[in-house]
Residue frames relative to the residue before (quaternion, step in Angstrom):
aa qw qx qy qz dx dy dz
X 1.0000 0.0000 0.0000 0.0000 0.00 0.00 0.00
X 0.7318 0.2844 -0.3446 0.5147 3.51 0.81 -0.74
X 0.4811 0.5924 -0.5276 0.3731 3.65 0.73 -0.21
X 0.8137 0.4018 -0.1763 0.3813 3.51 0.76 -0.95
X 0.4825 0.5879 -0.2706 0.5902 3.50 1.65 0.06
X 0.6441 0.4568 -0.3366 0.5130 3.58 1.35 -0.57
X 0.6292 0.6349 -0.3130 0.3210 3.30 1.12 -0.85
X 0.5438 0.6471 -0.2231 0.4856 3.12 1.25 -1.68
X 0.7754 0.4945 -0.2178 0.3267 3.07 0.24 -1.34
X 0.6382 0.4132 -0.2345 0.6058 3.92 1.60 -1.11
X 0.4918 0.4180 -0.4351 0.6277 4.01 1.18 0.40
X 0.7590 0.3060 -0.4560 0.3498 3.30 0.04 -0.48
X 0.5294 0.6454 -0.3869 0.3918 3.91 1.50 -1.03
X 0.7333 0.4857 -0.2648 0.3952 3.36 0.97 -1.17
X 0.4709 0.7413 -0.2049 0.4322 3.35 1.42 -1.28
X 0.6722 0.2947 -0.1676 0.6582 3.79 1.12 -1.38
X 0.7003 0.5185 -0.3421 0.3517 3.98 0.18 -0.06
X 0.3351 0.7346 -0.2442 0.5372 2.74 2.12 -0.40
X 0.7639 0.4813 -0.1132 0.4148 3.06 -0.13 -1.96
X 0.7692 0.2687 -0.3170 0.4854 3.50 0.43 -1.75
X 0.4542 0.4831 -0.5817 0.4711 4.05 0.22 -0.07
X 0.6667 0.5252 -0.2814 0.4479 4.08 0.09 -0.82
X 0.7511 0.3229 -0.2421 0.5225 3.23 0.79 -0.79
X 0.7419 0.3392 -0.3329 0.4728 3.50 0.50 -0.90
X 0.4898 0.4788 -0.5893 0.4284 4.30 0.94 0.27
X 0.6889 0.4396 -0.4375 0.3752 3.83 0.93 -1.07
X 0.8495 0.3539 -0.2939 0.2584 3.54 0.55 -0.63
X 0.1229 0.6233 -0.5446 0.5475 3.41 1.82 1.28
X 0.7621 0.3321 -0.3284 0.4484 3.47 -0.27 -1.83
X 0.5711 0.4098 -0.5445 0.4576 4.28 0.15 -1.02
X 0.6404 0.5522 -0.3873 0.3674 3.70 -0.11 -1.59
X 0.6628 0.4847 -0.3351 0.4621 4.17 0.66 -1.14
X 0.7578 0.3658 -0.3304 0.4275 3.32 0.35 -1.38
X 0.8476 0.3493 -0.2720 0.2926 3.45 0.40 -0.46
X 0.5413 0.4649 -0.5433 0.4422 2.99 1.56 0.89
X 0.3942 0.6770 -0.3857 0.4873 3.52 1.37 -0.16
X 0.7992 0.4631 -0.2705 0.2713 3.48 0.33 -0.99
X 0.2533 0.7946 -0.2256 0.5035 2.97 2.48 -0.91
X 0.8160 0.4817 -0.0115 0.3193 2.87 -0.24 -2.07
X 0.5771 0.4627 -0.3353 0.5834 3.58 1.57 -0.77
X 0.6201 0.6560 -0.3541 0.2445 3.26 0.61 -1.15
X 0.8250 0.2696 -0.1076 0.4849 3.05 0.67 -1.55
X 0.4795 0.4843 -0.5438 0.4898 3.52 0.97 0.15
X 0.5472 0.4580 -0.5015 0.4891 4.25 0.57 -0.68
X 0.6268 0.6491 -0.3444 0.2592 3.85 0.73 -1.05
X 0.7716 0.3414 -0.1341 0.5197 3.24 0.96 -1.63
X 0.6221 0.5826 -0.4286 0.3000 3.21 1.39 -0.23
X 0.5921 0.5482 -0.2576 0.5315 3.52 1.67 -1.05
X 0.6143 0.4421 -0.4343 0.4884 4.13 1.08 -0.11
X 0.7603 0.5093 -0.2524 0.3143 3.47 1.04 -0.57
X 0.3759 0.6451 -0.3009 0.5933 2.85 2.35 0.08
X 0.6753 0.4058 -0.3112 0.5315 3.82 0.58 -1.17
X 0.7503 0.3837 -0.3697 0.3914 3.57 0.25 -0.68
X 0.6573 0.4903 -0.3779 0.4298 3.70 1.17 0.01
X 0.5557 0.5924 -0.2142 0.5426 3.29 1.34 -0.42
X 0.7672 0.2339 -0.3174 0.5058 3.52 1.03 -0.27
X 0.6287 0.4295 -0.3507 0.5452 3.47 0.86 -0.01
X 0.5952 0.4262 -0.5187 0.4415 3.57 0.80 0.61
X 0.3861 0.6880 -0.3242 0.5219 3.62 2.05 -0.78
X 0.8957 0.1369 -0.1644 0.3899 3.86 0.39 -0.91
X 0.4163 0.4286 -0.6380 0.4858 3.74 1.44 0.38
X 0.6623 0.4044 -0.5146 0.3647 4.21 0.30 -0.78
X 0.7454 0.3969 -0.3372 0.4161 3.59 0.32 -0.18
X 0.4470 0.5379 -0.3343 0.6317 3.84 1.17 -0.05
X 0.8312 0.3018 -0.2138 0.4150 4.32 0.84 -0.92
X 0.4579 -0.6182 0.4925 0.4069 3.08 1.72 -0.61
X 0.5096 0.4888 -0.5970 0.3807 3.78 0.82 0.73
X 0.7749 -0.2301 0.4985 0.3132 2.73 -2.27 -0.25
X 0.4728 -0.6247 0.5267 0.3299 3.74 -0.90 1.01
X 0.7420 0.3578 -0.3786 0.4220 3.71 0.30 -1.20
X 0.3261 0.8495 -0.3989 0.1130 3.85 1.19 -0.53
């Protein structure tokens, strides 16, 4: 009886070690995607400031050459 109560018990130890490994691989992968998504974010950020700052400094070399703005 206690041989088999120990057992149960090292299935059940293993049984939970199981689980947390499962849980802590899913909340790596959540933890990835949402730094990744982060990471999109602000790369869309610097990508849309580096757009405005080209867009005005083409605005003042065409005005600095005498072109057309849309030029």
């Amino acid at each position: 009886m206690l041989r088999l109560i120990q057992f149960s018990s090292l299935r059940f130890r293993y049984q939970l070690a199981v689980i947390n490994k499962l849980l802590l691989n899913s909340y790596y992968q959540i933890t990835k995607a949402l730094l990744l998504k982060s990471q999109i974010q602000r790369n869309k950020k610097l990508v849309y400031n580096c757009l405005i700052l080209f867009k005005k400094s083409n605005k003042n070399f065409n005005k600095i050459n005498g072109l057309p703005e849309r030029f």
